[in-house]
N, C-alpha and C positions, 0 to 999 in steps of 0.2 A: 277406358283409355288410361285414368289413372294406375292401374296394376301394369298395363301392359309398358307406362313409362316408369316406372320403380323397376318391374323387372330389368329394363333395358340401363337401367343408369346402374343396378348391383351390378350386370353385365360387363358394363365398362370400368367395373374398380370404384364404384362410391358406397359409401356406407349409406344406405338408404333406411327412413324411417317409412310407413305408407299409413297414413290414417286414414282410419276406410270405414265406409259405413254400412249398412248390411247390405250383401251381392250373396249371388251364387258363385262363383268364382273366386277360384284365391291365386297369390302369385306364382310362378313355377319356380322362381332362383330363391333357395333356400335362406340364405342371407339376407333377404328383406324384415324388416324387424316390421310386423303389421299391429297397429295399435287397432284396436275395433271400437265402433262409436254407434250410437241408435239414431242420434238426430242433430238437428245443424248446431243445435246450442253444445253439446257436449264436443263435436267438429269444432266448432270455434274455439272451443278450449283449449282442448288440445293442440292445436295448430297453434296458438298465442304461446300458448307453453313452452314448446319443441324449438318455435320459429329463433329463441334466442343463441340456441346452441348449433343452428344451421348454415351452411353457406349460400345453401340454393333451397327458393321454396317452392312447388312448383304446385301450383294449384286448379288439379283436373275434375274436383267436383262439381256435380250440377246440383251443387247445395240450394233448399227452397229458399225464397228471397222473402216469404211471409209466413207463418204459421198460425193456426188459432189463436186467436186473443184469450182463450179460456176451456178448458175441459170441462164437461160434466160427469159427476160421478153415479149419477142416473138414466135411467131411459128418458129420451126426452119424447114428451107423448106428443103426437100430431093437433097442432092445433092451426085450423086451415089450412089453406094451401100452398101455402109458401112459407120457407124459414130462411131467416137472415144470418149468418154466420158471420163473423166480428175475426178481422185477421190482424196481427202486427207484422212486422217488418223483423224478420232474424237478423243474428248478426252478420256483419259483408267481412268476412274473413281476408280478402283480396284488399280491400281499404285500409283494413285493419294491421293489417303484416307490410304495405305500401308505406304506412304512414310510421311506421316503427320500425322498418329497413335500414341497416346501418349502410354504409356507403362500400363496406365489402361484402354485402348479400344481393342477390340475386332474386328476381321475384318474378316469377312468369304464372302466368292466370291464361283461363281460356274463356272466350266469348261466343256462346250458342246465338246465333241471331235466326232472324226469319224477315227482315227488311233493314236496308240498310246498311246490309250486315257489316260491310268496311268502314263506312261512316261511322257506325255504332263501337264496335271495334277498338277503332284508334282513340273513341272518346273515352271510352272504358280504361284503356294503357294508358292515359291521360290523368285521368281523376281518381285513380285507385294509382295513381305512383310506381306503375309496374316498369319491368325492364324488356320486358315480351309477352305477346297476347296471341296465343293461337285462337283462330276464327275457326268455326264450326257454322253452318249453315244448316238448317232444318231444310233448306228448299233438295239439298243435295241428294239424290238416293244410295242407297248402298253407306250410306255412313251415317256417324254416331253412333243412337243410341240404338239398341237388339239388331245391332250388326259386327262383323270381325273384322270390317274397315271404316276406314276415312277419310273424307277428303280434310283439307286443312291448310289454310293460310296463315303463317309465321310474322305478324307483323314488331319491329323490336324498338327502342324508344327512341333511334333514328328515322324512322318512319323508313326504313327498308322493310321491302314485302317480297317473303318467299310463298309463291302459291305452289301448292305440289297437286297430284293427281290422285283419285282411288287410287287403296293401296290399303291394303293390310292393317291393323291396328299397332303392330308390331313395327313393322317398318314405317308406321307415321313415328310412333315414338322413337324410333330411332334418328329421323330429322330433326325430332325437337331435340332431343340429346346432344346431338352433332349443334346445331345451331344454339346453345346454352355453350357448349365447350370451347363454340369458338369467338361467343363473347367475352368468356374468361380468362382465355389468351391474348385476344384485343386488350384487357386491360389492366395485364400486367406489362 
């Protein structure tokens, strides 16, 4: 989803950065400047970095929310039948660019839910300081993730909700587009 909205905002005349992490896929509008990342720590980086020179931040990764507490740099040998693995909490990039937003940037995040989804949603655009939250459902078929559509509800920090239909990844990013440019004309 994130390439297919970078693509669609060089599209429309922005200077687009995409920070991306390893895909098969890369953008098709040559003018996307792709910065390439391995993991959510070096993603937060990046993004913290970028975020100050930006108008709009638009954040479509499904960055992990914990990572191992600790690597080994050996084989770890079996010792019974079960192993306990020790995870921390990454960084929340969405909280992080929320809470450092000047009052002329722009901050839209997306929230994968699987219960709740609109409840969870608006809590998320809430407590991470966003300006819009595109919803994703896992209950949904045909969309997300190892598919070339989505469905998707636009919710924005007036608590107006655009739900749209299956649909293309291309033409989902094109409503977030459209719905970012016309909160930027709202507030001029």
């Amino acid at each position: 989803m994130g390439i297919a909205i970078a693509d669609c905002a060089a599209d429309a005349g922005a200077e687009v950065v995409l920070v991306l992490g390893p895909v098969n896929i890369s953008t098709q509008n040559s003018s996307v400047r792709v910065v390439n990342v391995t993991d959510a720590a070096s993603m937060a980086k990046e993004c913290t970095e970028l975020f100050h020179d930006c108008d709009i931040a638009i954040l479509a990764a499904a960055v992990a929310d914990f990572t191992p507490a600790g690597i080994s740099a050996r084989k770890l040998k079996r010792e019974g039948n079960e192993m306990i693995i020790k995870f921390k909490a990454t960084a929340d990039i969405a909280a992080t660019l929320g809470e450092m937003k000047r009052p002329d940037q722009l901050v839209a995040g997306f929230a994968l839910e699987t219960d709740n989804e609109l409840e969870n949603a608006v809590a998320k655009l809430k407590k991470k300081n966003l300006d819009l939250i595109i919803l994703n459902s896992l209950r949904d078929t045909g969309a997300g993730f190892g598919y070339d559509s989505n469905k998707i509800t636009i919710i924005d920090r007036n608590n107006n909700i655009d739900k749209f239909e299956l649909k293309s990844k291309k033409e989902a990013a094109a409503d977030i587009i459209e719905k970012i440019a016309g909160m930027i004309i709202m507030t001029k």
